[in-house]
ROMARRO-457355 format. One record per residue (C-alpha): residue in one letter; x, y, z; residue number from 1. Coordinates in nm, 4 decimals, decimal comma. Example, Ala and Ser with C-alpha at 12.3 -4.5 7.8 and 13.67 -1.06 7.14 Angstrom:
aa->a	xx->1,2300	yy->-0,4500	zz->0,7800	i->1
aa->s	xx->1,3670	yy->-0,1060	zz->0,7140	i->2
! end
This chain:
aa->x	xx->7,6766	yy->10,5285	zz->10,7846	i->1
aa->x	xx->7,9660	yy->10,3741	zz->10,6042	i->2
aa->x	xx->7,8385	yy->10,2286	zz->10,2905	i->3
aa->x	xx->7,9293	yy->9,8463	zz->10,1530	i->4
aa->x	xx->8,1191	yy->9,7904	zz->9,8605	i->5
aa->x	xx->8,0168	yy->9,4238	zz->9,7829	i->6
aa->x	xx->7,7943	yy->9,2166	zz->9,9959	i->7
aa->x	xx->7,9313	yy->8,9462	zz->9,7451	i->8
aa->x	xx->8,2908	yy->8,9890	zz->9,8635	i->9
aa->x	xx->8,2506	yy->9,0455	zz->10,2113	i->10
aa->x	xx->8,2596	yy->8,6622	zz->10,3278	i->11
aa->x	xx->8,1666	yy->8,3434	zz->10,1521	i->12
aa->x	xx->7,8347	yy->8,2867	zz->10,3469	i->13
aa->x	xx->7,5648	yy->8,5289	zz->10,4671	i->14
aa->x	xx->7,4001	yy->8,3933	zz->10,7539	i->15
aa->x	xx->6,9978	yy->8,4567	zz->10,6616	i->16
aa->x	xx->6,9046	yy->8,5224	zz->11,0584	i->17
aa->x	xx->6,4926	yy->8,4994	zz->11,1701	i->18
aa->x	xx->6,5221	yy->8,6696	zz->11,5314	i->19
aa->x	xx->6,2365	yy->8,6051	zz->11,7307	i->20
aa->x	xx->6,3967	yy->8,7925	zz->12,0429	i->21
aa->x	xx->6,5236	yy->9,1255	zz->11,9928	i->22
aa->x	xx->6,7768	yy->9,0269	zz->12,3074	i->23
aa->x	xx->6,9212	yy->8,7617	zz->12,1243	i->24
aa->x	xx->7,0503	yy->8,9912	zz->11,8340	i->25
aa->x	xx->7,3684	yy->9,1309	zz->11,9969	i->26
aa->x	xx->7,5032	yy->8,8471	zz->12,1104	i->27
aa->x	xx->7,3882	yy->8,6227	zz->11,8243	i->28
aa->x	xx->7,5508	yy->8,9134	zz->11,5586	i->29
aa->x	xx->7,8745	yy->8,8824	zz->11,8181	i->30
aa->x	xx->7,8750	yy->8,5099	zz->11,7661	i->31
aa->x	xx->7,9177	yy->8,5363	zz->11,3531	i->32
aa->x	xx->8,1501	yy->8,8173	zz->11,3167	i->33
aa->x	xx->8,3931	yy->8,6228	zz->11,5588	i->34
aa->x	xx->8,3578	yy->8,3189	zz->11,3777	i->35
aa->x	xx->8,4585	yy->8,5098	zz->11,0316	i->36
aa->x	xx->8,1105	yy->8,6021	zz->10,9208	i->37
aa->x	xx->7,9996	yy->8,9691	zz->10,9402	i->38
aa->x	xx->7,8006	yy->9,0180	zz->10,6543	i->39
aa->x	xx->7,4674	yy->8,9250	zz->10,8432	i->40
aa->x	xx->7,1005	yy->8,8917	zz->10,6803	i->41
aa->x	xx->6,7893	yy->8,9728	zz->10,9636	i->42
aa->x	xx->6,5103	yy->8,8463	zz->10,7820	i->43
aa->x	xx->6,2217	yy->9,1409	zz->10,7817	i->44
aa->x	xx->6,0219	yy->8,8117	zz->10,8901	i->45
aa->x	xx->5,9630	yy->8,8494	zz->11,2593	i->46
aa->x	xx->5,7744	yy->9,1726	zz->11,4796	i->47
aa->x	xx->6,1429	yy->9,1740	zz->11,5980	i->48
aa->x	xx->6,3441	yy->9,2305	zz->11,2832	i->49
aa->x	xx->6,3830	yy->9,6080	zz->11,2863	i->50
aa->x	xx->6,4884	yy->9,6359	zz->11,6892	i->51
aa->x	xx->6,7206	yy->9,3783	zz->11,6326	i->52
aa->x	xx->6,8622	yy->9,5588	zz->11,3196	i->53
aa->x	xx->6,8740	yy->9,8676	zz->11,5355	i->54
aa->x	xx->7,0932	yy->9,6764	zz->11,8234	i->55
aa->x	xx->7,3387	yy->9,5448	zz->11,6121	i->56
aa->x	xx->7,3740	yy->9,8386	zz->11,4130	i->57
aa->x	xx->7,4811	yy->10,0239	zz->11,7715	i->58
aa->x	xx->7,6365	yy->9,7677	zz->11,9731	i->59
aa->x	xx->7,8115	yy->9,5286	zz->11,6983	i->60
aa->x	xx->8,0387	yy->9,7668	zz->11,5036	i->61
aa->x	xx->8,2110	yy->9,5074	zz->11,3402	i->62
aa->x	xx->7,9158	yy->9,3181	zz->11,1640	i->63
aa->x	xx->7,7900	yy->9,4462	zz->10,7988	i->64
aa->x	xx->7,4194	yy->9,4021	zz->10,9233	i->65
aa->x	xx->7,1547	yy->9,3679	zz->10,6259	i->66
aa->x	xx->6,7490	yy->9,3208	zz->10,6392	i->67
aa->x	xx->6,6009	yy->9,0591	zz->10,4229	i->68
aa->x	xx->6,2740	yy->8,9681	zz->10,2631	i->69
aa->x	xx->6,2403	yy->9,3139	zz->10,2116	i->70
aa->x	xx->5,9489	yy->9,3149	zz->9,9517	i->71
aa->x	xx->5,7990	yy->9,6395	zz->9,9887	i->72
aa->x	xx->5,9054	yy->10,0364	zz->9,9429	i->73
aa->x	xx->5,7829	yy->10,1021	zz->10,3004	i->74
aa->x	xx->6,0280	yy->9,7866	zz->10,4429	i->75
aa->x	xx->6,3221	yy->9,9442	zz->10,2423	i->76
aa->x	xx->6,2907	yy->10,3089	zz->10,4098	i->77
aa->x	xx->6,2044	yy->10,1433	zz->10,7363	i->78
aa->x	xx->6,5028	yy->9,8928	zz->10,7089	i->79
aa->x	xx->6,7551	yy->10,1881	zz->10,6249	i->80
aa->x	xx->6,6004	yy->10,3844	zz->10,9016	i->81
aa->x	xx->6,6786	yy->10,1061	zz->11,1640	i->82
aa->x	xx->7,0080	yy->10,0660	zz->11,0437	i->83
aa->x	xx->7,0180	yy->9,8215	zz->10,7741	i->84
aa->x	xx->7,3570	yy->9,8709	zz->10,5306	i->85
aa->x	xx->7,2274	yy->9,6236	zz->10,2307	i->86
aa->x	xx->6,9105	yy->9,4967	zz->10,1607	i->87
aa->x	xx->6,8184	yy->9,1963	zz->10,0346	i->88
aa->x	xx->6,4600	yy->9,0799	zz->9,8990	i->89
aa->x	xx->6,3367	yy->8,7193	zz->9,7709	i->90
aa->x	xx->6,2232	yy->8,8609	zz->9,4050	i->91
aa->x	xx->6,1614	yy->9,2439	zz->9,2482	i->92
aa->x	xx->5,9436	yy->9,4773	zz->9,1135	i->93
aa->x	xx->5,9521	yy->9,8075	zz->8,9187	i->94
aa->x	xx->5,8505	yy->10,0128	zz->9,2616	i->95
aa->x	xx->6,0685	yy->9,7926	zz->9,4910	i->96
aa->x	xx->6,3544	yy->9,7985	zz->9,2817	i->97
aa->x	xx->6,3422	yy->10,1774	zz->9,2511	i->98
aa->x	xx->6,2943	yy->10,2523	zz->9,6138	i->99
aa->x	xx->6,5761	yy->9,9847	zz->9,6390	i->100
aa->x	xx->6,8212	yy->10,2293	zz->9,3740	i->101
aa->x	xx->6,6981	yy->10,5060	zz->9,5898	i->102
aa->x	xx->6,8294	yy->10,3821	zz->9,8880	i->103
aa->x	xx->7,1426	yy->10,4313	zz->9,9241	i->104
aa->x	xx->7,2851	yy->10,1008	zz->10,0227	i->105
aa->x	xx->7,3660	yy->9,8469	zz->9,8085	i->106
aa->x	xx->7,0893	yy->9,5672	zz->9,7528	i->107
aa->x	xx->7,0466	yy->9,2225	zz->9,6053	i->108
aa->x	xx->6,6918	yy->9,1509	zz->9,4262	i->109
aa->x	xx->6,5857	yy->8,8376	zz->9,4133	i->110
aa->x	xx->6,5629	yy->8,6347	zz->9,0524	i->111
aa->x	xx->6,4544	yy->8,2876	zz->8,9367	i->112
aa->x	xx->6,4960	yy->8,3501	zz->8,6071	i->113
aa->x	xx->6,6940	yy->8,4080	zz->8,3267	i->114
aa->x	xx->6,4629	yy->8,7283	zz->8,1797	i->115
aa->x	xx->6,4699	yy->8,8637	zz->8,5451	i->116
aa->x	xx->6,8354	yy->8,8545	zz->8,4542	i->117
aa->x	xx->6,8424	yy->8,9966	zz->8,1571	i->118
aa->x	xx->6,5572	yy->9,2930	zz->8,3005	i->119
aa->x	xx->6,7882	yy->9,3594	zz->8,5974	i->120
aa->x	xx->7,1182	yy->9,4108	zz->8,3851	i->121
aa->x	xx->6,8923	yy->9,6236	zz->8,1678	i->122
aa->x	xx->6,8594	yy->9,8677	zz->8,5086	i->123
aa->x	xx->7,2109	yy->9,8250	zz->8,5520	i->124
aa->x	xx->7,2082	yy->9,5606	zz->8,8481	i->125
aa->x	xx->7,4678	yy->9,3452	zz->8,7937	i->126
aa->x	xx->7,4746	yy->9,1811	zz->9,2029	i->127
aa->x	xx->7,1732	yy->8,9512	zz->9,2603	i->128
aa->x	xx->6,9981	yy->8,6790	zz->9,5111	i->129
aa->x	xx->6,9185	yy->8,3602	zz->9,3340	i->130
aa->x	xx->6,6045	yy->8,2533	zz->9,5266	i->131
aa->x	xx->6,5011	yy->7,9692	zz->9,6101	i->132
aa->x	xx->6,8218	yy->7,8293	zz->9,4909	i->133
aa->x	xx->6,7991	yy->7,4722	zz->9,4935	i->134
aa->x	xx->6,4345	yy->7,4545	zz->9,4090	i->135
aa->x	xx->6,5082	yy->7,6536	zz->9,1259	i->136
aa->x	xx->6,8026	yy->7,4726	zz->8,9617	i->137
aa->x	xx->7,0504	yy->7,4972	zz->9,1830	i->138
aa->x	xx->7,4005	yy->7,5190	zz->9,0125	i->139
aa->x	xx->7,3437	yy->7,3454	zz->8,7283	i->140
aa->x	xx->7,1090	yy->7,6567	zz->8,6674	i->141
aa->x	xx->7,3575	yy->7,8933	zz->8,7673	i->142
aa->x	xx->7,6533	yy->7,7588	zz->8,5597	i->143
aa->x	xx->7,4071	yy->7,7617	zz->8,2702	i->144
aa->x	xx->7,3609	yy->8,1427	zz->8,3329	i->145
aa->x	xx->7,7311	yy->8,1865	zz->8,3227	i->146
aa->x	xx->7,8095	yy->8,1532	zz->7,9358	i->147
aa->x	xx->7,5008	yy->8,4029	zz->7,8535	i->148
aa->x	xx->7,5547	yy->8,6545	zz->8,0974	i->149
aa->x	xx->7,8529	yy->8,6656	zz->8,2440	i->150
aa->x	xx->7,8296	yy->9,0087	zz->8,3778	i->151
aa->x	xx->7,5517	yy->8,8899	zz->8,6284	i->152
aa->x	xx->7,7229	yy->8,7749	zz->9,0109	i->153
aa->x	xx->7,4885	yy->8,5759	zz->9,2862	i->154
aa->x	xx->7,4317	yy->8,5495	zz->9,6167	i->155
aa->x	xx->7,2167	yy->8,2241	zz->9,5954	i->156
aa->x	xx->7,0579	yy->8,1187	zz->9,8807	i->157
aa->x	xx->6,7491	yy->7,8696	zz->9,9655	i->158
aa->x	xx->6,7634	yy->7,4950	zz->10,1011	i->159
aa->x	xx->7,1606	yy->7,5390	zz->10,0874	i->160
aa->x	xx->7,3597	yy->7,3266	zz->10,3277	i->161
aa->x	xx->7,7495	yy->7,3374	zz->10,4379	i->162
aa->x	xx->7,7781	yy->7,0173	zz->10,2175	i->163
aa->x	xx->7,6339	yy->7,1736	zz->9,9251	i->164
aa->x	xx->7,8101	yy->7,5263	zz->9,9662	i->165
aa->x	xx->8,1376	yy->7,4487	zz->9,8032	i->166
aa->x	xx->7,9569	yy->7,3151	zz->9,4609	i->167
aa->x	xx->7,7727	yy->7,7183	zz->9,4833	i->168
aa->x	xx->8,1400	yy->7,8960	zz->9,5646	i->169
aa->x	xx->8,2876	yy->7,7264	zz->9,2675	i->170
aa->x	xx->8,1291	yy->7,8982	zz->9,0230	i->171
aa->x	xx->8,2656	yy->8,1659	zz->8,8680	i->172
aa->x	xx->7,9158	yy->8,3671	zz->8,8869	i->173
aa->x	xx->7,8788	yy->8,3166	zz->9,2536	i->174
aa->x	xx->8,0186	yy->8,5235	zz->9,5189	i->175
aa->x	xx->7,8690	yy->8,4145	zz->9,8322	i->176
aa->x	xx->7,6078	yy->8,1958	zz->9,9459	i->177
aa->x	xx->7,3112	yy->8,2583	zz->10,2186	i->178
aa->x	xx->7,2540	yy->7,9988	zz->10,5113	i->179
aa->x	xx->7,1286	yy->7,9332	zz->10,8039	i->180
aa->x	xx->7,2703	yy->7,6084	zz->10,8833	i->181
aa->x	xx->7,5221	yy->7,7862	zz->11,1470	i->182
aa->x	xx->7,2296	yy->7,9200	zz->11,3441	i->183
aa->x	xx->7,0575	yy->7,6276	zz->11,4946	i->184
aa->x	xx->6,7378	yy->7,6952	zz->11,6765	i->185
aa->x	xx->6,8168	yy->7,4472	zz->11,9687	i->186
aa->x	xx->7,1446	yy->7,6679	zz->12,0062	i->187
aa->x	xx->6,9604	yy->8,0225	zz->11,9588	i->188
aa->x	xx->6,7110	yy->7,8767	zz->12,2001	i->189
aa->x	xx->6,9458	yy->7,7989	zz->12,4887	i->190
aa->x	xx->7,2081	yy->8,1046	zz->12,3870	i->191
aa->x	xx->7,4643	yy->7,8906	zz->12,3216	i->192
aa->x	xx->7,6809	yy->8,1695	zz->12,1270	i->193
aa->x	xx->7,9947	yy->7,9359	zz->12,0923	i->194
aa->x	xx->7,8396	yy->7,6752	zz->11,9100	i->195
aa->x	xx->7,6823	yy->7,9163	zz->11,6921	i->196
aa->x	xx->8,0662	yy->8,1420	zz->11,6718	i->197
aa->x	xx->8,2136	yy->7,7153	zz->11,5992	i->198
aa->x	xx->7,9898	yy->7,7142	zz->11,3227	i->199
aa->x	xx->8,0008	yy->8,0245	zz->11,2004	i->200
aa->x	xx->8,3998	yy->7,9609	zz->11,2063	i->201
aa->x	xx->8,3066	yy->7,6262	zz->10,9814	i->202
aa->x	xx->8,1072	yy->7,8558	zz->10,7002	i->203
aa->x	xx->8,3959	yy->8,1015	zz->10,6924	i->204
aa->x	xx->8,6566	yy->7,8731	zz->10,5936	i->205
aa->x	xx->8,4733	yy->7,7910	zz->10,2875	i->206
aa->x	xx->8,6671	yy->8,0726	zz->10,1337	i->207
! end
């Protein structure tokens, strides 16, 4: 399994996917990497999470597939064993973050605020989620973060909108955002991959 540098650098947006159809997966994951985004989030949300990890992992070489909402030592090891190649969860603890370390792959712990900062750089975590970013502060939070620690870099993600993404990608302490504003459920419902690839192609150009 080839390992991921920086989820932060791999695309300006990480699509945050909930599959509720282990079908849809491959040609959903086909969908974002051809519209520029291949850095994909399956949300450990849905009884189908892990299969659909698993397909994409063997049929969509291309993508960078993740597994979010990982909260739990058990979801790590069975997110890695499906196929996972970052994880992502919405906040941290002691146990999670060192099964997280243990991993293997890189990860991004959720924070929402500034001592969860400070307690992650103290573990040497320097890559993070802000979660839930706009109820939390949004960037006025983030660029307040900046002058403090500078050495901390986000992935915020949480109520944020293709209008609102450019404000996030600005700062210098940002360097992606999560969405799922490309991934309309009327257009995963009637597997209309092309709209979702068009706006996919939309997110990506907000390099």
């Amino acid at each position: 399994m080839t390992s991921v540098p920086s989820v932060l650098d791999l695309a300006p947006v990480v699509p945050v996917v909930a599959i509720e159809d282990a079908a849809d997966a491959v040609p959903l994951a086909r969908a974002l990497v051809a519209g520029g985004l291949p850095a994909i989030e399956v949300t450990l949300r849905t009884p189908a999470a892990l299969d659909a990890i698993r397909a994409i992992a063997a049929d969509v070489p291309d993508a960078v597939i993740g597994a979010g909402t990982v909260i739990s030592a058990e979801g790590v090891d069975a997110a890695v064993a499906a196929g996972a190649r970052f994880l992502v969860s919405p906040g941290w603890t002691e146990r999670l973050l060192d099964a997280m370390t243990a991993s293997g792959v890189p990860f991004l712990p959720g924070i929402s605020t500034t001592s969860e900062v400070v307690a992650l750089l103290e573990r040497g975590v320097r890559e993070m989620k802000f979660f839930p970013a706009e109820a939390a502060g949004g960037t006025a939070y983030l660029k307040s973060l900046a002058g403090p620690l500078p050495q901390a870099r986000f992935c915020p993600t949480g109520g944020i909108s293709l209008a609102s993404a450019p404000a996030y990608l600005a700062l210098r302490n940002v360097g992606c955002v999560g969405g799922t504003w490309m991934l309309p459920a009327d257009a995963i419902a009637a597997g209309d991959w092309a709209r979702v690839e068009t706006l996919a192609a939309e997110a990506a150009a907000l390099r």
